[in-house]
RODO-2510 file (C-alpha; in nm, 4 decimals, decimal comma):
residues 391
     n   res          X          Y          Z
     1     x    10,4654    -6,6648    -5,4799
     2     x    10,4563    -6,2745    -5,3743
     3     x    10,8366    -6,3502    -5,2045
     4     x    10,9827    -6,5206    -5,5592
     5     x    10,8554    -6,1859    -5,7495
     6     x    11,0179    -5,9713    -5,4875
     7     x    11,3591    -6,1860    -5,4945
     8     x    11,3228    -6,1501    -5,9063
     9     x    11,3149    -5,7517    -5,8749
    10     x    11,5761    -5,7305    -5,6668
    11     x    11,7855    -5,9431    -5,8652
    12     x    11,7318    -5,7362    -6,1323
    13     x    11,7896    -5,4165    -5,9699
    14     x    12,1304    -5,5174    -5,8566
    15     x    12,1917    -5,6308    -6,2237
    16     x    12,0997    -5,2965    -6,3712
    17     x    12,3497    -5,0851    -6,0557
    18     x    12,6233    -5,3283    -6,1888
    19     x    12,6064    -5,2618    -6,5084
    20     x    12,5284    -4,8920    -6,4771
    21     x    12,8695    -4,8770    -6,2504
    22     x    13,0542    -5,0249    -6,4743
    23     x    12,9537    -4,7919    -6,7477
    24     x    13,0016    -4,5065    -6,5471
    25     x    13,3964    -4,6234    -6,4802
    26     x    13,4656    -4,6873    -6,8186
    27     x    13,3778    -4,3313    -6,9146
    28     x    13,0446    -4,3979    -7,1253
    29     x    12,9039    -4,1231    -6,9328
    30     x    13,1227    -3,8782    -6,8673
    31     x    13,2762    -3,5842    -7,1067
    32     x    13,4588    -3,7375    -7,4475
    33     x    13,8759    -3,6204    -7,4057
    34     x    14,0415    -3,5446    -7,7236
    35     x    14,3586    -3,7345    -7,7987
    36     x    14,5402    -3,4086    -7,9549
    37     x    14,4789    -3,0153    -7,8924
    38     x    14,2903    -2,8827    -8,1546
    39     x    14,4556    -2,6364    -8,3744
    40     x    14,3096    -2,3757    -8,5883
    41     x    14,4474    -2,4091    -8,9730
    42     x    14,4657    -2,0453    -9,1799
    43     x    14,2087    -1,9748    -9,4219
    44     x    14,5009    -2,0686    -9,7648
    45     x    14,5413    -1,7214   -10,0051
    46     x    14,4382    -1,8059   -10,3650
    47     x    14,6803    -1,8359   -10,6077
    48     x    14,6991    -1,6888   -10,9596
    49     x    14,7481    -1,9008   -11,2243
    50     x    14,7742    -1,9357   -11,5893
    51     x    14,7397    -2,1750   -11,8742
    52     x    15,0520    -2,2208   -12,0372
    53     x    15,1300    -2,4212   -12,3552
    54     x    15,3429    -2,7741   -12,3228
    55     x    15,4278    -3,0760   -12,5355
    56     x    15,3009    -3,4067   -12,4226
    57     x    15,5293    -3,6356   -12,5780
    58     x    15,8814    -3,6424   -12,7410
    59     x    15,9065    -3,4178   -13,0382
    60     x    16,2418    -3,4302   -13,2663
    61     x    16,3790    -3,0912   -13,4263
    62     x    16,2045    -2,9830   -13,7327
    63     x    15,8823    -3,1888   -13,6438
    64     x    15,5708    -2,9809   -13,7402
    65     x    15,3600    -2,9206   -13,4056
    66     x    14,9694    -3,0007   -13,4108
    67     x    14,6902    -3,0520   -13,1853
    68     x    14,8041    -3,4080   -13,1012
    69     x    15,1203    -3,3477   -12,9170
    70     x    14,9946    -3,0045   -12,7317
    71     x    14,8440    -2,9649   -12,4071
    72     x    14,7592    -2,6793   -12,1430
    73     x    14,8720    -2,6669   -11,7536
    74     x    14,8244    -2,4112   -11,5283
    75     x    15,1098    -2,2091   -11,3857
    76     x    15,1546    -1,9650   -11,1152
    77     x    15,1256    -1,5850   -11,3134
    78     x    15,4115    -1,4959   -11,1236
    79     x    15,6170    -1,7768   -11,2361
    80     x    15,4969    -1,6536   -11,6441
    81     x    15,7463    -1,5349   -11,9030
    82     x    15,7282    -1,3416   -12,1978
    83     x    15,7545    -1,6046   -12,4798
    84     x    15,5191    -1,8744   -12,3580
    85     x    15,1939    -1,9194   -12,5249
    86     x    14,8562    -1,9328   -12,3327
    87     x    14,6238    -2,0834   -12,6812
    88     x    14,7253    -2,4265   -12,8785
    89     x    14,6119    -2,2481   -13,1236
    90     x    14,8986    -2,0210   -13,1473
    91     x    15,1395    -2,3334   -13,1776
    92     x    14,9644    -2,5534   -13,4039
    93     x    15,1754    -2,5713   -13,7579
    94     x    15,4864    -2,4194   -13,6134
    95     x    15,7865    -2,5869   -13,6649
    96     x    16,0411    -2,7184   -13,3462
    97     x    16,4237    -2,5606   -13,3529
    98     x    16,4924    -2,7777   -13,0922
    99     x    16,4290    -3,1616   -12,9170
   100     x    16,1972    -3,1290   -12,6781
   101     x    16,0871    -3,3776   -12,3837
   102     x    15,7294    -3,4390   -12,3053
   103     x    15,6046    -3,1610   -12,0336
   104     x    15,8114    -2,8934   -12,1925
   105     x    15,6987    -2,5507   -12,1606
   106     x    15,6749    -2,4106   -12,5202
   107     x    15,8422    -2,0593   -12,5918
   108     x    15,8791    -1,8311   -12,8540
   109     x    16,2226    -1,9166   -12,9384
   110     x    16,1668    -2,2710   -12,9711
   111     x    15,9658    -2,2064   -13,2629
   112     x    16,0085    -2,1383   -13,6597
   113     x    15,7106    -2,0527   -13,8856
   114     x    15,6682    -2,2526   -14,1680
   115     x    15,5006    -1,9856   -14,4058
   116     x    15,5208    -2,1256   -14,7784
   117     x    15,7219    -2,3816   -14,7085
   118     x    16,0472    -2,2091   -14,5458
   119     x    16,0941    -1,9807   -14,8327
   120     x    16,0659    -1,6962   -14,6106
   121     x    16,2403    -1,8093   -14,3447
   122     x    16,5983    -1,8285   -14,4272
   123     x    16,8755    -2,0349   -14,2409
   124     x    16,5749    -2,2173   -14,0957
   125     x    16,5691    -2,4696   -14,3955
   126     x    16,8669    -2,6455   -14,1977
   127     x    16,5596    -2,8016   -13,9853
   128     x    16,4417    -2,9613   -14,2676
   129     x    16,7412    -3,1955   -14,3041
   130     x    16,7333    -3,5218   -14,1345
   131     x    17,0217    -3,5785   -13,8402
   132     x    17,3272    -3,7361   -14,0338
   133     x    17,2517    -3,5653   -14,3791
   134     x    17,3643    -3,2522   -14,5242
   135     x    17,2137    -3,0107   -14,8491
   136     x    17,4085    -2,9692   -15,1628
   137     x    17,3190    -2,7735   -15,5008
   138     x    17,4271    -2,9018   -15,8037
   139     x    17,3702    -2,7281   -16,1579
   140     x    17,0297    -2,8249   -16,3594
   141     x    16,8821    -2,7101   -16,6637
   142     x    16,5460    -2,7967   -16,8232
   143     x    16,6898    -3,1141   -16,9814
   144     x    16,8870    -3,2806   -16,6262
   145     x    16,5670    -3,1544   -16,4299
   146     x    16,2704    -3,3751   -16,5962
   147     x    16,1906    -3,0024   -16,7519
   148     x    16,1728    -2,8216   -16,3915
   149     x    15,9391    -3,0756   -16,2899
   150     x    16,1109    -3,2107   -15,9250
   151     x    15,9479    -2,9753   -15,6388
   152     x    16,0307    -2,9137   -15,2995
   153     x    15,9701    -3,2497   -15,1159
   154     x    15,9961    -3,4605   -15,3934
   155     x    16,2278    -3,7821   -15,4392
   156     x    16,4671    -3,8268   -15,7326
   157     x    16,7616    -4,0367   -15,8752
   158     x    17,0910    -3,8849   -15,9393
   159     x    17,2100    -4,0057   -16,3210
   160     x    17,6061    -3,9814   -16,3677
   161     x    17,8018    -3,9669   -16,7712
   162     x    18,1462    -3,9632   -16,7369
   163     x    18,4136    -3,9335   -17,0611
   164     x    18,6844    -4,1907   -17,0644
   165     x    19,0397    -4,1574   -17,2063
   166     x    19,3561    -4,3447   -17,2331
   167     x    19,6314    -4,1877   -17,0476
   168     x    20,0094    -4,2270   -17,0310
   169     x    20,0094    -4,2943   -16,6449
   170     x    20,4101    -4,1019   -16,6454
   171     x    20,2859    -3,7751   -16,8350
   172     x    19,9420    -3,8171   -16,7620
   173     x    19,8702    -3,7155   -17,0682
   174     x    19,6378    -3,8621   -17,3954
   175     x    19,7623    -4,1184   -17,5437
   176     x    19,9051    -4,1550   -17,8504
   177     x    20,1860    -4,0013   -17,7162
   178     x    20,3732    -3,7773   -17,9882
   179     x    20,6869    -3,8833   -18,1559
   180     x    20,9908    -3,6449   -18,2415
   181     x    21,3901    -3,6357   -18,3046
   182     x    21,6222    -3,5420   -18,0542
   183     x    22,0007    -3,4002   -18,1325
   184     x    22,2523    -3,4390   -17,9152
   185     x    22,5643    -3,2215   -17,9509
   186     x    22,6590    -3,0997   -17,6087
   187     x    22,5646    -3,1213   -17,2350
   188     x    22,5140    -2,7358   -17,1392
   189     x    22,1551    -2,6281   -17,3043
   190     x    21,8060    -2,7730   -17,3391
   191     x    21,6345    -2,6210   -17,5864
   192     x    21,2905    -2,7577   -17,6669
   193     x    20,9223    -2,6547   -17,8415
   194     x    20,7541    -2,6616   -17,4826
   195     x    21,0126    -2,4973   -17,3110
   196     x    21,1449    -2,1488   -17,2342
   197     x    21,5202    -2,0459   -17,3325
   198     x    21,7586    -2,0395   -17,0595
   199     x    21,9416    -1,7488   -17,0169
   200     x    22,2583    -1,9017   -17,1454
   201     x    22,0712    -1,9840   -17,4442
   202     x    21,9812    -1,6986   -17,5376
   203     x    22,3152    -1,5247   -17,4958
   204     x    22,4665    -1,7709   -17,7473
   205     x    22,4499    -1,7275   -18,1338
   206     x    22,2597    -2,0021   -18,4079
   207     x    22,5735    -2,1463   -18,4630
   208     x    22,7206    -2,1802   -18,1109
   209     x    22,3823    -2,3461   -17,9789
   210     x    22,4039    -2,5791   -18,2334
   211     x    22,7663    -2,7217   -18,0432
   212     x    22,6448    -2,6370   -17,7148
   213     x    22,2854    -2,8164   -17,7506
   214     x    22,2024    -3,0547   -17,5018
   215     x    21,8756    -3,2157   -17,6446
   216     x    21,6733    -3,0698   -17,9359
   217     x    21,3340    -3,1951   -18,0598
   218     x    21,2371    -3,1780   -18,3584
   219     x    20,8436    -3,2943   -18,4419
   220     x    20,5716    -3,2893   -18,7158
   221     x    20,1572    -3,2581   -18,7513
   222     x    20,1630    -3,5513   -18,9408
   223     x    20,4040    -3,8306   -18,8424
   224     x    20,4634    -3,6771   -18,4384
   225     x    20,1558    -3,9391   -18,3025
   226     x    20,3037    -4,2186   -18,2424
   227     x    20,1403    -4,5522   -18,4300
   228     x    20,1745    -4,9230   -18,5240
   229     x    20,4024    -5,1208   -18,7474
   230     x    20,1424    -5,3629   -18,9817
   231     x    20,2378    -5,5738   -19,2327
   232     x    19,9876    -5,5301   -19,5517
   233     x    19,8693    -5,8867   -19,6631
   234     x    19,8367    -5,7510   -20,0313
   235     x    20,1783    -5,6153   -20,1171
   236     x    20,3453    -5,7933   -19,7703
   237     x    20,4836    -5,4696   -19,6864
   238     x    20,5347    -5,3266   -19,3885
   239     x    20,3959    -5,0078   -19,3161
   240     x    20,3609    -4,7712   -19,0307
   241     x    19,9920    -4,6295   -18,9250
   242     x    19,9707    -4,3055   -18,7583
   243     x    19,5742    -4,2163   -18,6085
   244     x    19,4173    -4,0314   -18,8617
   245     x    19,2359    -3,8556   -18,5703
   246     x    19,2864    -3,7870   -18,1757
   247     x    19,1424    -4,0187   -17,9403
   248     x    18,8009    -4,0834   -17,9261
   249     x    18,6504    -4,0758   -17,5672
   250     x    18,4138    -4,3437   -17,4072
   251     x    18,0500    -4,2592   -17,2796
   252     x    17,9123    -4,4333   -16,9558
   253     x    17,6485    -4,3477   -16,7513
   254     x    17,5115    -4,4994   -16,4277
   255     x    17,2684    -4,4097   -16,1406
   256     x    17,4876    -4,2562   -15,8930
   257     x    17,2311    -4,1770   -15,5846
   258     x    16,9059    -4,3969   -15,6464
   259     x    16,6874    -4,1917   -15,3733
   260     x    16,7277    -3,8204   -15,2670
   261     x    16,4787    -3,5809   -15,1214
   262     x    16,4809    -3,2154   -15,2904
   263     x    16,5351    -2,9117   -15,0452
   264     x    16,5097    -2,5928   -15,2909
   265     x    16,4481    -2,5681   -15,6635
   266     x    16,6400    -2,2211   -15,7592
   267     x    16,7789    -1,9870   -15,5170
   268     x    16,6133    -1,9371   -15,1473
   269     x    16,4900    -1,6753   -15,0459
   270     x    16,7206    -1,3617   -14,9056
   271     x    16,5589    -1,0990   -14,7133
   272     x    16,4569    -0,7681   -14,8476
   273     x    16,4772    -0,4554   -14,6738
   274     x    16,1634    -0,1977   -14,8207
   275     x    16,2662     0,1396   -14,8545
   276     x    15,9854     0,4345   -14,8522
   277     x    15,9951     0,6332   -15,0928
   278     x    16,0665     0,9782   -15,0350
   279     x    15,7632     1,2549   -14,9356
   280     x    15,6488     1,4935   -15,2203
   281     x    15,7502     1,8451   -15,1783
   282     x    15,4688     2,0902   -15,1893
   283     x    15,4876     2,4721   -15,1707
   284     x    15,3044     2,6603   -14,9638
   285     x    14,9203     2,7452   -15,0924
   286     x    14,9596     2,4805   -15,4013
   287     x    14,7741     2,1543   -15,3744
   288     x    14,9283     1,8253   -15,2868
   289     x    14,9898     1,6605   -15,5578
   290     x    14,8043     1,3008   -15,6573
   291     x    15,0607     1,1072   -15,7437
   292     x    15,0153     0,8895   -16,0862
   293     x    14,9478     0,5061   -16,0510
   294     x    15,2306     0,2945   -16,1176
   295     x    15,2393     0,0474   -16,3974
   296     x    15,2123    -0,3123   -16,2805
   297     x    15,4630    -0,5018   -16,4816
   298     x    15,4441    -0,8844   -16,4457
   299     x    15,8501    -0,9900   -16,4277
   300     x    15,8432    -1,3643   -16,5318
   301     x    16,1009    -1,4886   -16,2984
   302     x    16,3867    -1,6920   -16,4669
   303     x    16,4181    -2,0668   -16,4672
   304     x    16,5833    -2,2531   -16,1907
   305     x    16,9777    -2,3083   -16,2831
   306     x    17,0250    -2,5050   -15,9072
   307     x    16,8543    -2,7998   -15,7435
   308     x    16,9512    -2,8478   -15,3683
   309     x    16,9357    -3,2136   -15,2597
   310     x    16,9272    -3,3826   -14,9397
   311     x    17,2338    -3,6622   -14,9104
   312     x    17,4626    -3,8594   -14,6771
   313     x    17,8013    -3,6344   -14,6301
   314     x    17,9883    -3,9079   -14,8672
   315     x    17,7065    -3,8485   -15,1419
   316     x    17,7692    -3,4643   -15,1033
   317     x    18,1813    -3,5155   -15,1832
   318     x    18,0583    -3,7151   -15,4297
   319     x    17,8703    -3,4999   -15,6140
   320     x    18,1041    -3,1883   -15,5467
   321     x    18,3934    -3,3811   -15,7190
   322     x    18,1749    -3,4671   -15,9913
   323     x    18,0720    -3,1049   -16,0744
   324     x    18,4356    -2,9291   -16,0497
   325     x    18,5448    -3,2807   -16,3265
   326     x    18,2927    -3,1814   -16,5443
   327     x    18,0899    -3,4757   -16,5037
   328     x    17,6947    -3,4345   -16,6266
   329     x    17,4519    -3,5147   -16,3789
   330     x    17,0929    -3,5823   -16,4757
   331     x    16,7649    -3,6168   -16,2432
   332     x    16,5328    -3,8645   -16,2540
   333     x    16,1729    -3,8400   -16,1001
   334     x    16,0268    -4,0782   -15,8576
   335     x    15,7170    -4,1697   -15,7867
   336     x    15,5443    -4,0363   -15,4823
   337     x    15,5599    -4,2944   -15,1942
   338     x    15,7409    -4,5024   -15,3929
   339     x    16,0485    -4,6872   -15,1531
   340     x    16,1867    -4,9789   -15,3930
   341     x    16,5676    -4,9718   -15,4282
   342     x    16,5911    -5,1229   -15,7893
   343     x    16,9620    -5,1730   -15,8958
   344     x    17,0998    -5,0590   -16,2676
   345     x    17,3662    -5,1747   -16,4964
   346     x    17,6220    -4,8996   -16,6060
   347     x    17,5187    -4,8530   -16,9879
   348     x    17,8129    -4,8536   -17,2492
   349     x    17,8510    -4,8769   -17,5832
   350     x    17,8922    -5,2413   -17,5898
   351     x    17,5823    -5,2862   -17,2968
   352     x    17,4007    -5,0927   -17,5559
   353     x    17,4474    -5,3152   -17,8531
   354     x    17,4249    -5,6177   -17,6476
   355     x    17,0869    -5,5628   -17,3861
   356     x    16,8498    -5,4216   -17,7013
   357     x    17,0013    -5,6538   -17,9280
   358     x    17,1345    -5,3629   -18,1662
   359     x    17,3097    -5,4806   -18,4589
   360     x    17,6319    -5,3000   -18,5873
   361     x    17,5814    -5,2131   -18,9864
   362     x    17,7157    -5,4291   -19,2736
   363     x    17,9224    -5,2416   -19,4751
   364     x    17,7137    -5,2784   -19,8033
   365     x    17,8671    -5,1605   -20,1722
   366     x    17,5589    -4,8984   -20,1337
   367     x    17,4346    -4,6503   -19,9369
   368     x    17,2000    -4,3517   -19,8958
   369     x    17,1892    -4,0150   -20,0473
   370     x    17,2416    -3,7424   -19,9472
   371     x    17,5538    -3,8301   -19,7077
   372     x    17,5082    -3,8526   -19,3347
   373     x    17,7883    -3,7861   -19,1130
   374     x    17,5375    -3,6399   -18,7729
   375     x    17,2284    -3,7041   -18,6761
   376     x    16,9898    -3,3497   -18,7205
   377     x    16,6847    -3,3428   -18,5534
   378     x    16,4108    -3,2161   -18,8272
   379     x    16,3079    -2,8695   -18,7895
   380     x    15,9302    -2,8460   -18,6779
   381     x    15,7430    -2,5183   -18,7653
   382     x    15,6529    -2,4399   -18,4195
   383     x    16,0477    -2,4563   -18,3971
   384     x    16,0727    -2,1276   -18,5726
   385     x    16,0104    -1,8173   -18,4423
   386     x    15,7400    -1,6120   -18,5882
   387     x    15,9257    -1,2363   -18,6638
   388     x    15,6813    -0,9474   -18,4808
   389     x    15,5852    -0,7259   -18,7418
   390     x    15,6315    -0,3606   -18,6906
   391     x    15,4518    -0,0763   -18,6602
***
């Protein structure tokens, strides 16, 4: 019994020198070898920055610039430039000259104030108008404009009236054409109302440019139109008829741009330069002067005379050949928001009579007294100036 407990220790023994050896070998015990050579990193030198203003997303030229589309990122102070803006606050409600991509750094010169509305800020209204379209001012007066109404901003219709007129297409001229005589004697001089004497003409006497005429015409006030031969059913005669007056033109009008957006109502605004006024003189030992207060006098600006619109290059030729043919354009307001492209029917005299069923008068064996030949608005008391009595 005593040997088996003395076997067991031993066993055990030589377990525990096994294991210990084979610890030992596999390094367990010994010092811990690094796999690289340590190296001592330098303490890094802090850099200066700065918070610079950027965009974070695309913004197109002429966009107004808010709070949404601005952010802050730091930059190195050495790599800051004069220009670039360190508050949003100093951006917000400026206006973009340029594209920019998002991450853009924001400087000075990519920037245009918007202070009432670009009336102070001169060629700068060209970032108000849309790629593709161009500005053009066309004449206005309180009856074309809606009575000065349209604003900057605002949408309106474009109204053309044009005057129509037969024409001879070879003389381009009115028609009736005028009728006249024409002698022929000779071959050598043409001598004629419209035209200027040759000098051969007017070497030659009455009676020698009477054999020497080429072509002379000869025409009246009253019988130089040229008319109609009619047959009268009464007396089955055959008469000629002259016009008793010159042609009578033809009125159309039709819209001619249904949507615009207004740039400028009147002239904008040109830069002033202030002058100071020139120092008082004072003499020696007398006191300076106090100088009297100026008299404020209210100048009540004229009205508008030009309305700048926003259209489509072709729309601008348009309009500029309208205004040098002495076509009358007319503006027509549109309602705020209001997108709807409704389509309208050129108005004549005939659409006229035809659309609100206007009847053409009867000739009656009676009519009213006193004669009309125009139509006269009434005169209205407020109509009439009130003279400013004297003193």
């Amino acid at each position: 019994m005593r040997l088996g407990r003395i076997i067991i220790l031993l066993a055990i023994l030589v377990i525990l020198v096994l294991v210990f050896g084979f610890l030992f070998t596999q390094g367990f015990f010994g010092p811990k070898k690094s796999a690289e050579p340590s190296t001592v990193l330098p303490t890094p030198t802090p850099v200066d920055m700065v918070d610079v203003v950027v965009v974070t997303q695309h913004i197109n030229r002429g966009q107004i610039l808010d709070e949404a589309v601005l952010s802050l990122t730091p930059l190195p102070r050495s790599s800051f430039l004069e220009g670039m803006f360190t508050s949003v606050d100093q951006v917000v409600g400026k206006r973009a000259r340029i594209d920019m991509e998002s991450g853009y750094i924001i400087t000075q010169n990519m920037l245009a104030d918007t202070t009432d509305q670009l009336t102070k800020v001169g060629s700068d209204a060209a970032l108000l108008i849309p790629k593709g379209l161009v500005a053009v001012s066309i004449p206005i007066s309180r009856i074309t404009s809606v009575s000065y109404a349209p604003q900057r901003g605002d949408h309106v219709s474009v109204i053309v009236s044009l005057l129509f007129v037969d024409l001879d297409s070879d003389f381009q001229s009115r028609l009736p054409n005028n009728s006249a005589a024409v002698l022929a004697a000779g071959n050598s001089v043409l001598v004629g109302p419209a035209q200027e004497a040759t000098e051969q003409a007017g070497n030659l006497s009455s009676s020698e440019q009477i054999t020497t005429l080429g072509a002379q015409v000869v025409t009246g006030s009253n019988i130089s139109p040229m008319g109609r031969a009619q047959v009268d059913p009464a007396f089955e005669q055959l008469f000629y008829l002259v016009p008793s007056e010159k042609q009578r033109t033809r009125l159309v009008s039709q819209t001619l741009i249904r949507d615009v957006i207004v740039l400028q109502v009147g002239n904008f605004a040109q830069p002033t330069i202030e002058v100071a006024p020139p120092p008082l003189e004072v003499q020696p030992g007398e006191p300076t002067p106090t100088p009297a207060p100026e008299a404020v006098v209210e100048e009540v600006p004229p009205p508008p005379d030009v309305i700048t619109l926003i259209v489509s290059p072709q729309d601008a030729v348009t309009l500029n050949y309208l205004m040098y043919a002495g076509a009358q354009l007319t503006l027509a307001l549109r309602s705020a928001g209001d997108d709807t492209n409704t389509p309208t029917e050129a108005v004549t005299l005939q659409y006229l009579l035809s659309t609100y069923n206007i009847p053409v008068p009867v000739k009656l064996p009676y009519g009213m007294e006193p004669r009309v030949d125009e139509l006269n608005a009434p005169l209205l008391p407020n109509d009439v100036p009130t003279p400013t009595p004297e003193p």
